[in-house]
PLY file of the C-alpha trace (Angstrom):
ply
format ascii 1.0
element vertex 302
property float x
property float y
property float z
element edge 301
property int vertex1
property int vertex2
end_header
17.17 6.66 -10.99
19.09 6.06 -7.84
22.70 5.28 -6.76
23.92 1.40 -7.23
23.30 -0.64 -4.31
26.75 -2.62 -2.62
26.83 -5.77 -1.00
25.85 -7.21 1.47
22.03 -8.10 0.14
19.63 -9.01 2.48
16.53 -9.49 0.55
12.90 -10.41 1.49
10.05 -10.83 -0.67
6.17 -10.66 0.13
4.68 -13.19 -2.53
6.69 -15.62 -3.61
4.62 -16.26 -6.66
5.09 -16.84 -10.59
7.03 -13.99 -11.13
9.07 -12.93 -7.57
9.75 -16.90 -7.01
12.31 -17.10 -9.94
13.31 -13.46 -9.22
14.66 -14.35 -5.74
16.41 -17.79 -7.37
18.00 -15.55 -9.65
19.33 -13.56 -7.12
20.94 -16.40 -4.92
24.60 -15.49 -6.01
24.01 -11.71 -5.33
22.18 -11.67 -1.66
24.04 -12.85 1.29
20.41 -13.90 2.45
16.96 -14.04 0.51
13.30 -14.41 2.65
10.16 -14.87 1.37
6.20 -15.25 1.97
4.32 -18.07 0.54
0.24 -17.81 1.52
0.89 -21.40 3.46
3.45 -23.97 4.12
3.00 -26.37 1.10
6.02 -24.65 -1.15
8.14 -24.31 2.20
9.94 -27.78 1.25
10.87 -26.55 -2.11
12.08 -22.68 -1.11
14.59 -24.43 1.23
16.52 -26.58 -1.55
16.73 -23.52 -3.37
18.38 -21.56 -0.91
15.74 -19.02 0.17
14.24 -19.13 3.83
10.00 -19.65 3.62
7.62 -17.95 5.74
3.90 -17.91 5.78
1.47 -14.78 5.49
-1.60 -15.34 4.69
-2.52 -11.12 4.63
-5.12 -11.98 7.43
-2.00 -13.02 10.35
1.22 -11.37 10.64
3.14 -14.56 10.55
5.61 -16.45 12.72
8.83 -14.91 12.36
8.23 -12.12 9.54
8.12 -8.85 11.03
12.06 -9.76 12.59
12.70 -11.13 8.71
11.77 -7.46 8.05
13.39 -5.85 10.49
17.26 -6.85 9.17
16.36 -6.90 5.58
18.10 -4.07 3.18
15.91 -5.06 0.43
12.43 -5.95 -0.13
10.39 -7.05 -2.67
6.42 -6.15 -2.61
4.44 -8.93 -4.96
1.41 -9.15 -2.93
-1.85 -8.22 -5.41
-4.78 -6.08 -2.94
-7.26 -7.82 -1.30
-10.53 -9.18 -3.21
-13.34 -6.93 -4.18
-15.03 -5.40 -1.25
-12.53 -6.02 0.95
-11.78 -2.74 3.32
-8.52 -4.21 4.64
-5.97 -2.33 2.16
-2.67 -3.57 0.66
-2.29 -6.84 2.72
1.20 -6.37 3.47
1.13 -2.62 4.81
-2.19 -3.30 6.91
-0.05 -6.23 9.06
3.94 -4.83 8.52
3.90 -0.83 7.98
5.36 -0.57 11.30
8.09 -3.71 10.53
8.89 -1.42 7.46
9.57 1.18 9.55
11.42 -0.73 11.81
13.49 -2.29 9.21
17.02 -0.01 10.17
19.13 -1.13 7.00
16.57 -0.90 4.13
18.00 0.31 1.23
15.15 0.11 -1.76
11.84 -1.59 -2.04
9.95 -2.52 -4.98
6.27 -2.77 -5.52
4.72 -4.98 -8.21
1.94 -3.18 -9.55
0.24 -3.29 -13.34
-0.57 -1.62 -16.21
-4.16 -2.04 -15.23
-3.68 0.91 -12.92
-3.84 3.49 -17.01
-7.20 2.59 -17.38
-8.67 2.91 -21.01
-6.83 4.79 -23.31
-8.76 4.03 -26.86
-5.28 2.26 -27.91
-3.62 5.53 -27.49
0.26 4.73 -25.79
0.80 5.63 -21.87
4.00 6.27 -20.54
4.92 6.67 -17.18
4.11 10.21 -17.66
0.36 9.34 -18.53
-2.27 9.76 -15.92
-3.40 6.81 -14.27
-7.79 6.71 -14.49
-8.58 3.15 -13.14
-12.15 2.32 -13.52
-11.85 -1.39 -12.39
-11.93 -1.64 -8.66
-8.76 -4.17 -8.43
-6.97 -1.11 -10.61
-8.31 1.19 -8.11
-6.95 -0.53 -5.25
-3.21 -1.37 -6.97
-2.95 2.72 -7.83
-4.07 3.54 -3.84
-1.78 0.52 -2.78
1.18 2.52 -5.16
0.24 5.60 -3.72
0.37 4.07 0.25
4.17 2.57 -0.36
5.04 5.80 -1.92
4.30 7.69 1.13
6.10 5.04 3.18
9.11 5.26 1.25
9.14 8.86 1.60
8.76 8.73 5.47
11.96 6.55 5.71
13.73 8.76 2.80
14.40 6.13 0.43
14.05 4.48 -2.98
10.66 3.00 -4.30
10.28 1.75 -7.51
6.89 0.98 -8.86
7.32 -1.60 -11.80
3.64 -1.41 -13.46
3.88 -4.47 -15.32
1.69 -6.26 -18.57
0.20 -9.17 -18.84
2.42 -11.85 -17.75
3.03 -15.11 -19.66
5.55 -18.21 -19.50
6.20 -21.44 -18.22
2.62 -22.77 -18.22
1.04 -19.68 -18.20
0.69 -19.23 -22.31
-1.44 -19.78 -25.47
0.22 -23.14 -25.99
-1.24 -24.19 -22.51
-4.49 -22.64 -23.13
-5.11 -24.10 -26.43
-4.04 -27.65 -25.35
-6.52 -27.45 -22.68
-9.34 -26.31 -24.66
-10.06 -23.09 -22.91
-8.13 -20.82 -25.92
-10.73 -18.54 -27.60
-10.05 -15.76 -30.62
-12.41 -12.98 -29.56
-12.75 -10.63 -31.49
-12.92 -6.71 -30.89
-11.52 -4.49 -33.54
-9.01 -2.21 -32.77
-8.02 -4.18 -29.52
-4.32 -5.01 -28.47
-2.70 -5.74 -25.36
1.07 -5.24 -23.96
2.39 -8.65 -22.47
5.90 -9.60 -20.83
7.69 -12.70 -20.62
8.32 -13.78 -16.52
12.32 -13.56 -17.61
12.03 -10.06 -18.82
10.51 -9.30 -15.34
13.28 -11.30 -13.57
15.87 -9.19 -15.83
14.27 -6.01 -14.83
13.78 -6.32 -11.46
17.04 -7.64 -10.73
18.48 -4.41 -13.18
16.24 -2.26 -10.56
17.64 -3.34 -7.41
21.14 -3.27 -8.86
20.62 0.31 -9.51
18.33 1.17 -6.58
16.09 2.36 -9.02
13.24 5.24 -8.03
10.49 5.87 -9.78
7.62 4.40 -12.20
8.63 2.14 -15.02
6.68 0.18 -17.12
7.40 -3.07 -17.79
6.09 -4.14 -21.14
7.18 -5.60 -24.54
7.76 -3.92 -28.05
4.27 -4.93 -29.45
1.05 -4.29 -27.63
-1.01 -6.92 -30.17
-4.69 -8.00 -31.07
-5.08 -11.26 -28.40
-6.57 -12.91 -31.34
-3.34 -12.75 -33.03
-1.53 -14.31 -30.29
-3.63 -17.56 -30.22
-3.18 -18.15 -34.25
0.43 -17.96 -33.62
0.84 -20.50 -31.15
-1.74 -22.67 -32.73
0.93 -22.05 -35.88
3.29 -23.41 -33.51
1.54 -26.57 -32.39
0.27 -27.35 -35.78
-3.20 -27.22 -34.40
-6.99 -25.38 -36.29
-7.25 -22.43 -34.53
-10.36 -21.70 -32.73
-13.17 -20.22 -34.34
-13.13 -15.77 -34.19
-15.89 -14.51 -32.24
-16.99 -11.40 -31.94
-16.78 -9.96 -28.28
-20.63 -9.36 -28.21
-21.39 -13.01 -28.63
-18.45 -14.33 -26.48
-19.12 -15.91 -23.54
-16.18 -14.29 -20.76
-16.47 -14.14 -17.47
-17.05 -10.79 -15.47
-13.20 -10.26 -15.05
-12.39 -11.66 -18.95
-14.87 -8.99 -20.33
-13.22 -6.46 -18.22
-10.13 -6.70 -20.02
-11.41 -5.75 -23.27
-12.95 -2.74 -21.02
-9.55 -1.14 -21.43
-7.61 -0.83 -24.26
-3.77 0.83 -24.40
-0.03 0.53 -25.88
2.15 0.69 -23.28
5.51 2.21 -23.86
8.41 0.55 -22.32
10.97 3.35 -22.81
12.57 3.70 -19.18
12.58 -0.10 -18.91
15.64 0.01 -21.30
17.08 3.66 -21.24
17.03 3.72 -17.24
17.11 -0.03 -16.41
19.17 -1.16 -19.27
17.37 -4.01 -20.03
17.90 -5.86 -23.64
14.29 -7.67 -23.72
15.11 -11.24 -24.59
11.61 -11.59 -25.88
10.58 -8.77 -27.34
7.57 -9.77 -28.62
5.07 -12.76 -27.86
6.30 -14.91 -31.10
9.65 -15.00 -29.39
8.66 -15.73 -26.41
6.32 -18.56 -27.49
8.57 -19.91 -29.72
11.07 -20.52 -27.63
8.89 -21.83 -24.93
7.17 -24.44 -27.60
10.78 -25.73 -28.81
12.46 -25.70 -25.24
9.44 -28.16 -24.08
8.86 -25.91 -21.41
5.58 -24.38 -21.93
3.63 -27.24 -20.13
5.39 -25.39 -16.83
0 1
1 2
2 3
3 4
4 5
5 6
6 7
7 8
8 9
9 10
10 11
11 12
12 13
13 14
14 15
15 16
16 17
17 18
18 19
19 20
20 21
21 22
22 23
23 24
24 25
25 26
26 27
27 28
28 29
29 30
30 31
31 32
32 33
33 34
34 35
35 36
36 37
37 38
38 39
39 40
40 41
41 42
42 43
43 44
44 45
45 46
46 47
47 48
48 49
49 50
50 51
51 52
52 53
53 54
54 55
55 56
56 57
57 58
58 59
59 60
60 61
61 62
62 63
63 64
64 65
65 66
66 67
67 68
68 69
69 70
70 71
71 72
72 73
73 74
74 75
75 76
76 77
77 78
78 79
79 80
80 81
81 82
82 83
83 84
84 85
85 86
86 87
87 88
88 89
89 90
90 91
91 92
92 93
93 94
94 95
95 96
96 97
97 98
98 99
99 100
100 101
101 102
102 103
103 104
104 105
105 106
106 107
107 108
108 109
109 110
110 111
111 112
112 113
113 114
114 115
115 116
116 117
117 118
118 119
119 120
120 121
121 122
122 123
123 124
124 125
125 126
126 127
127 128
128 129
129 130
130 131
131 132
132 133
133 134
134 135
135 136
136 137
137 138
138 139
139 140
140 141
141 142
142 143
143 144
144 145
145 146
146 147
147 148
148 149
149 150
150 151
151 152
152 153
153 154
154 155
155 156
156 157
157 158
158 159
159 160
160 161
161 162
162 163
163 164
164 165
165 166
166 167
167 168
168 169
169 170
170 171
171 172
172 173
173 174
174 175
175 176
176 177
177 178
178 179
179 180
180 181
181 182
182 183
183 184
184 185
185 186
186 187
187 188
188 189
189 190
190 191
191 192
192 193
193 194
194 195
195 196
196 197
197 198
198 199
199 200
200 201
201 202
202 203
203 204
204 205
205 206
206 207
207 208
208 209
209 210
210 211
211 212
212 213
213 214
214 215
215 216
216 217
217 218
218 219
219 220
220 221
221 222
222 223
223 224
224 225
225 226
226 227
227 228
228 229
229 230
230 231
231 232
232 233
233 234
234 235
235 236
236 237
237 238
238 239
239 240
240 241
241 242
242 243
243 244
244 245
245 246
246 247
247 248
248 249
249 250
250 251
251 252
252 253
253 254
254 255
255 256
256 257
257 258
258 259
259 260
260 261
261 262
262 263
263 264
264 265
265 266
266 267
267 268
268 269
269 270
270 271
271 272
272 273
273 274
274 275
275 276
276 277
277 278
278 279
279 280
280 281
281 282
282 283
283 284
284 285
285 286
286 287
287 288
288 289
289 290
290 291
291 292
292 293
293 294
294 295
295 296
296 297
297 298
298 299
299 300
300 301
């Protein structure tokens, strides 16, 4: 855990996506200047009324204008996912700005969005941040090298880097409710099978608590209940009022390559640095919370 960060905050952000786009909103009254990527220009529009200057990467291009946006920022955010499967090119963001990173004189902290995924298959047994990451998928592969490659960046310019390994992510119109009102819900059924999730809030809370403290190190950020999936799509079908679908066991279920994947790897994650060294109160600790609140607040639809 590292010293607290003062003002001023100049932060930029590679990926403006589901989870670092309401991260950097939330952080509009604490950075004297926020920057982000968006892969093109369609969301520029909108990241301008909210205060937060748009640039486009693509991970192919370096972009107009973003190596400079690097270059004065004290802050950054790393929410860029590796490149597809087969693709030689690296993390995106280090094989077009390493040197921009370098460059960058005031940096203070970075952060790099990782995953869970990176554990591997633990039988259900709990990881920590202690545990030893075994990635068999090749995306898991690639986020534990892509860790690994903004470690030993950090450690060139001698300062902070916290990984945030973080579960599956759900909210605003990324949920049960939305999957079961569009028909593409499914109970599948593989016994002894759970899986840690995370509300996009909780993220927002944490990461924010992480730059705050310019906090180093791994942390896992994960709810209280690593649950059956299954169990998760009753409850919001509870919710809605709605039959359930049908349970199916997995060896009849018809996933795709990177659904059956996910029941390759089974774990409970512990989240006990996320509120010991990040102070973080979850304010859904669990998924009935979570979609609870997003089924009475309307907002589940996104």
């Amino acid at each position: 855990m590292g010293r607290r960060m003062s003002d001023p905050v100049r932060l930029f952000v590679f990926g403006l996506g589901y989870s670092a786009g309401p991260l950097a909103r939330s952080l509009k009254g604490r950075a004297q200047w926020i920057g982000g990527t968006t892969r093109n220009g369609d969301k520029a529009a909108a990241l301008t009324a909210d205060g937060i200057r748009p640039f486009v990467f693509d991970g192919v291009s370096e972009g107009a204008g973003v190596a400079d946006a690097v270059k004065l920022a004290t802050h950054l955010v790393v929410s860029v996912p590796p490149p597809r499967s087969g693709d030689d090119r690296g993390d995106l963001v280090l094989a077009r700005h390493r040197q921009s990173v370098l460059a960058a004189g005031k940096l203070r902290w970075i952060a790099y969005l990782s995953t869970v995924g990176v554990y591997g298959n633990y039988g259900g047994a709990w990881v920590s941040e202690a545990t030893t990451p075994h990635p068999a998928q090749e995306r898991s592969r690639a986020r534990l090298a892509a860790e690994k490659a903004w470690a030993a960046l950090a450690a060139e310019k001698g300062i902070p880097l916290a990984i945030l390994r973080i579960a599956g992510i759900y909210g605003s119109g990324r949920n049960a409710l939305v999957d079961l009102g569009d028909g593409s819900a499914h109970r599948v059924i593989k016994p002894g099978q759970v899986f840690n999730r995370i509300h996009v809030d909780d993220i927002v809370t944490a990461v924010a608590a992480a730059l705050n403290r310019a906090t180093d190190g791994i942390i896992n950020l994960a709810d209280d209940e690593p649950a059956p999936p299954q169990d998760v799509v009753a409850f919001a079908a509870g919710l809605m009022g709605v039959k359930p679908p049908p349970e199916v066991p997995i060896g009849l279920a018809a996933l795709s390559p990177m659904g059956r994947s996910f029941y390759a790897e089974n774990k409970r994650v512990k989240n006990v640095r996320l509120k010991r060294d990040l102070g973080v109160v979850l304010r859904y600790p669990t998924y009935r919370e979570g979609l609870t609140a997003l089924w009475r607040t309307g907002t589940w639809r996104g």
